[in-house]
BAMIMAR-250237 format. One record per residue (C-alpha): x, y, z; residue in three letters. Coordinates in steps of 0.1 Angstrom, whole numbers, padded with zeros to 4 digits, always signed. Layout:
// residues N
XYZALA
...
END
This chain:
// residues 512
+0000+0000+0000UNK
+0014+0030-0006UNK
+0026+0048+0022UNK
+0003+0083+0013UNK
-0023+0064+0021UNK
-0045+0072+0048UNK
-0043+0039+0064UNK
-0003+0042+0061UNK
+0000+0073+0085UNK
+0028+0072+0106UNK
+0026+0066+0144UNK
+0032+0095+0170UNK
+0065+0073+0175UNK
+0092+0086+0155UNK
+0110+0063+0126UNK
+0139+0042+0128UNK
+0170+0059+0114UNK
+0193+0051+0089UNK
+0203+0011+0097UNK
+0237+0031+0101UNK
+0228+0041+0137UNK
+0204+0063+0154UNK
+0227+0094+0144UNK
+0223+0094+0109UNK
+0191+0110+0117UNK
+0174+0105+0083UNK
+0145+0078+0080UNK
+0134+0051+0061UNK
+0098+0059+0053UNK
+0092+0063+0014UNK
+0077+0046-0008UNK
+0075+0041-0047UNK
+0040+0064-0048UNK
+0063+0092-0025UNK
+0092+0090-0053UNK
+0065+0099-0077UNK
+0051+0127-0058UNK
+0086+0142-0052UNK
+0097+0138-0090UNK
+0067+0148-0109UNK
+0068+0179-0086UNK
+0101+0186-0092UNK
+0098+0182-0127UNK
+0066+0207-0127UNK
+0048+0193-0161UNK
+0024+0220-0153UNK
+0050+0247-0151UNK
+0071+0241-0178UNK
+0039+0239-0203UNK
+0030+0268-0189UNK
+0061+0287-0190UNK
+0079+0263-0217UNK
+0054+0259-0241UNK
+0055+0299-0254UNK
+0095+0303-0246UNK
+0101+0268-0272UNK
+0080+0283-0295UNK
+0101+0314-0300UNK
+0127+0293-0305UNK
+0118+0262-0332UNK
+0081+0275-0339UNK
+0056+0248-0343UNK
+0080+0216-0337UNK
+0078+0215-0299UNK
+0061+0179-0300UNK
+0091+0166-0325UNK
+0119+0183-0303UNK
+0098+0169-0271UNK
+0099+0132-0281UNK
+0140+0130-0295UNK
+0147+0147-0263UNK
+0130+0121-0241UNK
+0153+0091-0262UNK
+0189+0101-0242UNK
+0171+0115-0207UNK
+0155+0079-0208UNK
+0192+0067-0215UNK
+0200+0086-0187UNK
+0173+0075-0168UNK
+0183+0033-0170UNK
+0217+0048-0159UNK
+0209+0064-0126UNK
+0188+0033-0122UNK
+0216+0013-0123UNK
+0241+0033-0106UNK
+0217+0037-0078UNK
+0215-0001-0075UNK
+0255-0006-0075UNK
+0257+0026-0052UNK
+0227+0040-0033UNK
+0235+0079-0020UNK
+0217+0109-0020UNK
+0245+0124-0042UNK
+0238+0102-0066UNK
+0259+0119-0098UNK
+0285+0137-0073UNK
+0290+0103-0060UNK
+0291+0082-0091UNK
+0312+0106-0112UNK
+0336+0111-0090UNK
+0341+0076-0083UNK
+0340+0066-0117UNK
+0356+0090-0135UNK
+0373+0113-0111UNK
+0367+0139-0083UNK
+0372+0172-0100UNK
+0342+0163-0127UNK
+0323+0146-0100UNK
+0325+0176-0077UNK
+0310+0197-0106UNK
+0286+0172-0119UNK
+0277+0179-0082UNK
+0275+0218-0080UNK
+0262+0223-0117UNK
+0233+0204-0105UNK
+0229+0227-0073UNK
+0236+0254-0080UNK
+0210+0247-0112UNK
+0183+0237-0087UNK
+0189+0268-0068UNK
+0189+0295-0096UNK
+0154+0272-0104UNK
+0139+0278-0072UNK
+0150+0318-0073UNK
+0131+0323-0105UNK
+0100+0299-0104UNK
+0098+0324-0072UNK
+0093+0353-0096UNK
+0062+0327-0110UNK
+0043+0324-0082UNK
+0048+0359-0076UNK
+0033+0370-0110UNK
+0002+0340-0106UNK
-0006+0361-0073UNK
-0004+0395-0087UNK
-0026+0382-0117UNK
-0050+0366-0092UNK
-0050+0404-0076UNK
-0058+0421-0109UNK
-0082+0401-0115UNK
-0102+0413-0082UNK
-0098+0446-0096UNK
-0061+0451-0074UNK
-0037+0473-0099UNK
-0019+0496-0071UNK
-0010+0491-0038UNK
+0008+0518-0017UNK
+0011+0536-0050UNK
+0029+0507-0063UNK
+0018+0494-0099UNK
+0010+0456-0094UNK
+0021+0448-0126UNK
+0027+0408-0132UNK
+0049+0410-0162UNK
+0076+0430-0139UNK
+0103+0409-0129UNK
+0106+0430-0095UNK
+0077+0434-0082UNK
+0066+0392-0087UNK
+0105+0389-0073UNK
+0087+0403-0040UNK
+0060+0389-0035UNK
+0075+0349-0048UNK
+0099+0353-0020UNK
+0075+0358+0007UNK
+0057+0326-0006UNK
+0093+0311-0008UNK
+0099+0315+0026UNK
+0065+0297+0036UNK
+0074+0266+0016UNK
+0108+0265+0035UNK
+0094+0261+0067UNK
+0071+0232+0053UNK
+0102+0216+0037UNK
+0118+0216+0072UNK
+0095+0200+0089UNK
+0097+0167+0072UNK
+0100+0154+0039UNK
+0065+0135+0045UNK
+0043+0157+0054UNK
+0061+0177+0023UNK
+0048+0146+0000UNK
+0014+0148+0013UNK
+0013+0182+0001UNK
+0027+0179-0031UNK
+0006+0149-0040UNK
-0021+0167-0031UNK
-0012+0195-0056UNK
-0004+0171-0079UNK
-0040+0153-0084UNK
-0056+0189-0087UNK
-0031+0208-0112UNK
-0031+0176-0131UNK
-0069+0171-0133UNK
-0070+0209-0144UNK
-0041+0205-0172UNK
-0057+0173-0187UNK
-0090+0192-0187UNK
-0080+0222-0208UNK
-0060+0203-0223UNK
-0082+0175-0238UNK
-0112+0204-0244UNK
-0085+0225-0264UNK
-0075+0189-0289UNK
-0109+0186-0295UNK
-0120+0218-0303UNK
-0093+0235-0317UNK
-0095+0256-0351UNK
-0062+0250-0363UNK
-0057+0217-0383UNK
-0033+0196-0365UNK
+0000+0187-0384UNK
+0026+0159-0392UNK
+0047+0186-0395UNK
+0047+0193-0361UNK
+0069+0160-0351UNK
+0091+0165-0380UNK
+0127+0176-0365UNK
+0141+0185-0405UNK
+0123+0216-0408UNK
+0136+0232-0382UNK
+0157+0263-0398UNK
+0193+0257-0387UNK
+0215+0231-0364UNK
+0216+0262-0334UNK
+0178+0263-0333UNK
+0178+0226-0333UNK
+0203+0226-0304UNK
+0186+0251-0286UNK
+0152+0237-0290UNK
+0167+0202-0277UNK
+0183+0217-0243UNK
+0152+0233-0237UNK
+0131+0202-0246UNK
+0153+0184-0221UNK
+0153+0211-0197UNK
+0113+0205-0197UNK
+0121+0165-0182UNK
+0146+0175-0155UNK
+0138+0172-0121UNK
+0127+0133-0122UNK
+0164+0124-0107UNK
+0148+0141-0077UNK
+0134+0107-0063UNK
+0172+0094-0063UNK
+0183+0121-0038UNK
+0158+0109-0010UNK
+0170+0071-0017UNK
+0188+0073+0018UNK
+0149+0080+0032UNK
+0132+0053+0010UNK
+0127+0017+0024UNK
+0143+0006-0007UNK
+0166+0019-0034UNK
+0149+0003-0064UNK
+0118+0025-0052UNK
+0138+0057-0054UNK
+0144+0042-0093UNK
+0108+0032-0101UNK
+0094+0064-0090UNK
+0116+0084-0113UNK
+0113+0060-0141UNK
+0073+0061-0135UNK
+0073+0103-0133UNK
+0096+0105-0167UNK
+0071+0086-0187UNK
+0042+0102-0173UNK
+0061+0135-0180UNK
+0062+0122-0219UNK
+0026+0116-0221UNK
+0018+0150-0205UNK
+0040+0170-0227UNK
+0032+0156-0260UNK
-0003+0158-0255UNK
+0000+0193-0243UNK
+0024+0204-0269UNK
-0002+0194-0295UNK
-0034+0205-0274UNK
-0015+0240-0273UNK
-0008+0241-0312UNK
-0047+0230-0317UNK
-0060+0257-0300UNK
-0034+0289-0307UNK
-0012+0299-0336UNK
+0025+0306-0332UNK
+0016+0341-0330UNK
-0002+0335-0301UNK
+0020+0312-0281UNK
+0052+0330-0289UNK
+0030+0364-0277UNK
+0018+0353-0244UNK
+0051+0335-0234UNK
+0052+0326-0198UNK
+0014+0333-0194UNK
+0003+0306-0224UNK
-0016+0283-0202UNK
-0035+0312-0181UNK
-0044+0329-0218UNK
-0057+0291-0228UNK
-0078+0288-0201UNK
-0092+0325-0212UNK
-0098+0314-0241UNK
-0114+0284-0241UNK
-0135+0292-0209UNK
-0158+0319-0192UNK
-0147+0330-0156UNK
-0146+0311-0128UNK
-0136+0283-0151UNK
-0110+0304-0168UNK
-0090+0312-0137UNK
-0088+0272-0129UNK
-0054+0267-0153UNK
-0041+0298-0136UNK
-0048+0279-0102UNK
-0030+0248-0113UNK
+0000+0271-0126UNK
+0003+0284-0089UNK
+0003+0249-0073UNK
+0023+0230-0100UNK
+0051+0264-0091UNK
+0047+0257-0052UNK
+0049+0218-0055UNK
+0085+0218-0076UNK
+0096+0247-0057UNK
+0095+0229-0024UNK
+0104+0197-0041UNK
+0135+0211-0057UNK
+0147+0228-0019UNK
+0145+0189-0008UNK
+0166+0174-0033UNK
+0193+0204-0034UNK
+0192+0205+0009UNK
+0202+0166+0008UNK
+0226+0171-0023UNK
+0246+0193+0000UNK
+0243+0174+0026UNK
+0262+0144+0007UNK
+0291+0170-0001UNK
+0291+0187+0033UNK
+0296+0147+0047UNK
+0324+0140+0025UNK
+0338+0175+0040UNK
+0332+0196-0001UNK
+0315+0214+0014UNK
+0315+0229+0049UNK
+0300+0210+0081UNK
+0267+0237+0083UNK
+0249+0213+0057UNK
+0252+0178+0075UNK
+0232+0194+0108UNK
+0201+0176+0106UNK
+0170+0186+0125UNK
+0166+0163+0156UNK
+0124+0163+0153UNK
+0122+0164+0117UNK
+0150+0145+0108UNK
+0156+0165+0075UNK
+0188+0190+0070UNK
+0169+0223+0083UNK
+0202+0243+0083UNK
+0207+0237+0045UNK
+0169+0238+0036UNK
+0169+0277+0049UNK
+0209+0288+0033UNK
+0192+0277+0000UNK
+0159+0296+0004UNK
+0181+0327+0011UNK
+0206+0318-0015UNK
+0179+0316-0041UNK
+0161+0345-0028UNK
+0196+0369-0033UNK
+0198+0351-0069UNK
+0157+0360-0074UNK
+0166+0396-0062UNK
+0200+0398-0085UNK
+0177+0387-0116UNK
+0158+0421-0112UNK
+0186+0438-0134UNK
+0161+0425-0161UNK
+0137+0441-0157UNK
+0111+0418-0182UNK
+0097+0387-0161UNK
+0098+0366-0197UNK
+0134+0374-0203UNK
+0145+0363-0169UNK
+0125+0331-0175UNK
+0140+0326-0210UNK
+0176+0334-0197UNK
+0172+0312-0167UNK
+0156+0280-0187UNK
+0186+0288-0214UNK
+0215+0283-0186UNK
+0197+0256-0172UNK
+0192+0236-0198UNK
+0227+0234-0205UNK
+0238+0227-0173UNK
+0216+0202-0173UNK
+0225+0187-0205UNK
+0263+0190-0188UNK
+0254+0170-0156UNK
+0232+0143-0170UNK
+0258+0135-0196UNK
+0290+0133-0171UNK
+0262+0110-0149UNK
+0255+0087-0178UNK
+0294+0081-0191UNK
+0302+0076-0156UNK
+0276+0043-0154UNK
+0293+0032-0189UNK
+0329+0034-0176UNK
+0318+0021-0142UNK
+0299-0015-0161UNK
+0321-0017-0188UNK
+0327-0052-0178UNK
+0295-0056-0189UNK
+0308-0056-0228UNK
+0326-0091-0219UNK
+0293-0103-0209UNK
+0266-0105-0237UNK
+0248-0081-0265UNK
+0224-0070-0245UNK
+0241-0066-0209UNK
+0272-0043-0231UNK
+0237-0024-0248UNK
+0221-0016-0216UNK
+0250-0010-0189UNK
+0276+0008-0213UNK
+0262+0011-0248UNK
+0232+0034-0242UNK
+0244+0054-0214UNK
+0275+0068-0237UNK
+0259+0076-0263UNK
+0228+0090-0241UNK
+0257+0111-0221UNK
+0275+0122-0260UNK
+0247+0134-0271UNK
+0238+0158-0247UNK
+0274+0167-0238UNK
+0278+0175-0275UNK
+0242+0195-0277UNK
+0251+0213-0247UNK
+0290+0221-0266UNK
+0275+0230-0301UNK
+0249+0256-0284UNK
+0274+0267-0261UNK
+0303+0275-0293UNK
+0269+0290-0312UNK
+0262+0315-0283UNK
+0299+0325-0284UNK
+0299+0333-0320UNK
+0257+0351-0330UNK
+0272+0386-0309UNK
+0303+0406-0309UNK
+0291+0427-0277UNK
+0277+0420-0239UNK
+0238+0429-0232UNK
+0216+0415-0202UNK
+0194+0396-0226UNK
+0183+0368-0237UNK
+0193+0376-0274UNK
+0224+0381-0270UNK
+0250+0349-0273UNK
+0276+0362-0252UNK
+0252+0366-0216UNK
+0238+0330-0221UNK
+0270+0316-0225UNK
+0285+0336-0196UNK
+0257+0322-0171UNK
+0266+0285-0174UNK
+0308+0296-0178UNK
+0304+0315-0150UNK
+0286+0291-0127UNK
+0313+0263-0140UNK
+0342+0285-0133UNK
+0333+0291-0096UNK
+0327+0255-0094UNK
+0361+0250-0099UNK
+0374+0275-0073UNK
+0348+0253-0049UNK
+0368+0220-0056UNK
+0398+0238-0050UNK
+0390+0250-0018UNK
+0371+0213-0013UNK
+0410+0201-0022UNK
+0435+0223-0010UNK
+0416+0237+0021UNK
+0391+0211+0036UNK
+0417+0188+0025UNK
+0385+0164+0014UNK
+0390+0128+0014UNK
+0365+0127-0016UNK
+0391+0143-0037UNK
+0420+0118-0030UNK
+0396+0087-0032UNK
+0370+0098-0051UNK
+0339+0079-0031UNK
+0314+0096-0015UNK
+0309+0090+0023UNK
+0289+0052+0029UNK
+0253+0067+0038UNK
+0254+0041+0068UNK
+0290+0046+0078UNK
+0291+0078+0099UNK
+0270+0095+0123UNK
+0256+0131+0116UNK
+0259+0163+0142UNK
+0224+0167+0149UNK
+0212+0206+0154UNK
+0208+0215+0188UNK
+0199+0251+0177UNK
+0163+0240+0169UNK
+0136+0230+0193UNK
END
């Protein structure tokens, strides 16, 4: 049964630990259904149509669903290697952990800090989101000024303000425990999903614009840069089902954390395809590439008369709380696995004696994000931030999964002594799952250096998206050298991570 089930509540009592010892702290209470819940909240289907579907469109036009479904073929490759890493080598670091052991610390300490620091830039601008649902929800009551101040959705500072005071509230649900955080999110889940299929399935079927073969046909995009683009954002739209592998030190067995990543990546498929062409049915490019980050809110306009129209705009708000609190919970427990191993310093291993989840680390990235939300001001158009922040994303993404997937080819590459079909699965679709993104993410990255010869804060120009991901590798670096030459981290002379069950954690005695 699973264990969000009513009947599956947990006693007064609390958990066992870790079979490590009582001062590991974290507990063994998930299930597959709770690995679900955290991925398909982290991977937001209902944000990224709602932001993604207007942002791809300015990029590759009508080919979303083509770019959608290649993009899926290596993040599945990916996905069957995280599986079976995570079998070999269960740990919350999962790719900081398996790159560095497999191919070496310095890329394994990256693949680690590309993927937080990636999750934390998420949360700092899906803050700006929720801010600009609420302000729309406000204008919509007939709100437009408060205090003299415009309340204007579309500005990046003003939704900056008001997401962080909702960011702050889903901190303090986050550090109470990761299960009553699941509860919530599955919650969310049933509601924004129930919504999305509605409008969805209502906008295929009535639709005025013919739907199109074309549409899945990657050849007609215009050049091999809009391709790549198109791709990282495409894969940029699956990331965040890895998240059930960083709570696989809390589930009650590792192959759960692996089934309920798989289970949320296809599910993710399903929902984007069908909302990719749902989208296309019901608005032209004009349209989609118009309203940007305010395409599903503007479909629920359209198809529907108020209340009704306001329910998409609803699920938008949850489907943005739900992966914002289930991206702090993944990114808290990544640094946790670094701060262990002594990467990173000793303030993100304190783990909450009630709650049993790292409430030091859970707070430092809520106010990291927030400074990050509050630096993205500087531009000044919320859909600009948003297409900035998914652009640098998506490549670090693309640069993370891809060092994750060679690393489970060199690791099994025994496996080519042993059979077709063992060689396929444990080295052969991995690497060349891992090449291709690696090589997407290289081609876009040469293509941004090349389209400008000067620096703007914009989307448009080559040289700023390139200098977001450069810059966030670059100080990566500096990290692993202080990790190396200053912590003196045994992770960078061995290149394991710390045995989840071999050490016990400083609990923190700050907290009631």
């Amino acid at each position: 049964m699973s264990s969000l089930s009513p009947q599956s509540t947990p006693p007064v009592a609390p958990e066992p630990a870790l079979s490590g010892g009582p001062g590991t702290g974290l507990r063994r209470s998930l299930g597959v259904v709770d690995g679900v819940a955290i991925a398909a909240s982290s991977t937001a289907a209902t944000t990224s149509i709602a932001i993604g579907m207007g942002t791809i469109a300015t990029i590759v036009g009508l080919h979303a669903p083509a770019l959608l479904l290649l993009a899926f073929l290596p993040v599945l490759g990916i996905a069957t290697a995280y599986a079976r890493l995570n079998r070999s080598e269960p740990n919350m670091g999962n790719g900081y952990v398996w790159v560095g052991k497999s191919i070496g610390p310095w890329p394994g300490f990256l693949t680690g800090w590309v993927t937080l620091v990636g999750s934390i830039i998420f949360c700092a601008y899906t803050s700006a989101i929720m801010g600009s649902v609420v302000l729309i929800f406000a204008n919509k009551a007939g709100l437009h000024s408060l205090a003299g101040i415009a309340l204007d959705p579309t500005s990046t500072g003003i939704t900056t303000g008001v997401g962080l005071v909702i960011l702050v509230a889903l901190t303090a649900l986050a550090v109470t425990g990761i299960r009553a955080a699941t509860r919530f999110q599955f919650a969310l889940l049933i509601f924004e999903y129930t919504v999305l299929l509605g409008f969805c399935g209502w906008a295929l079927i009535t639709g005025d614009h013919a739907f199109s073969l074309s549409w899945f046909n990657p050849f007609e995009i215009s050049s091999g840069t809009t391709f790549a683009q198109g791709m990282v954002l495409a894969v940029f739209f699956f990331w965040g089902w890895d998240a059930a592998f960083t709570v696989n030190e809390e589930t009650k067995s590792p192959s759960d954390a692996a089934r309920g990543g798989l289970i949320a990546l296809f599910a993710m498929l399903g929902l984007f395809l069908f909302a990719s062409v749902a989208f296309q049915r019901e608005m032209s490019l004009t349209e989609l590439v118009k309203n940007g980050p305010q395409a599903l809110p503007y479909l629920g306009e359209k198809l529907a008369a108020e209340p009704w129209a306001t329910l998409p705009l609803v699920a938008l708000m949850f489907s943005a709380v739900a992966s914002v609190q289930a991206t702090l919970i993944p990114t808290a427990r990544g640094l946790l696995a670094m701060g262990r191993d002594r990467t990173m310093g000793p303030l993100w291993t304190r783990v909450h004696p009630r709650y049993g989840s790292p409430a030091a680390g859970t707070v430092v990235v809520m106010s990291i994000a927030g400074v990050i939300a509050l630096l993205a001001v500087a531009i000044p158009k919320l859909s600009d931030m948003l297409l900035a922040a998914v652009n640098a994303i998506g490549l670090i993404v693309a640069f993370y999964y891809g060092l994750t997937a060679l690393a489970c080819a060199v690791r099994f590459r025994s496996a080519l002594r042993e059979g077709a079909r063992e060689a396929l699965l444990a080295v052969g679709v991995p690497a060349v799952s891992g090449l291709i993104l690696l090589g997407l993410g290289g081609y876009l990255g040469y293509s941004y250096l090349t389209m400008s010869d000067h620096f703007e804060l914009s989307p448009a120009n080559g040289w700023f998206m390139f200098s977001l991901p450069a810059a966030i590798v670059l100080v990566g670096l500096g990290m692993a050298a202080v990790a190396k030459y200053v912590r003196r981290s045994p992770y960078f002379t061995t290149g394991h991570g710390t045995d989840a069950e071999s050490l016990t954690l400083p609990m923190d005695r700050t907290a009631a």
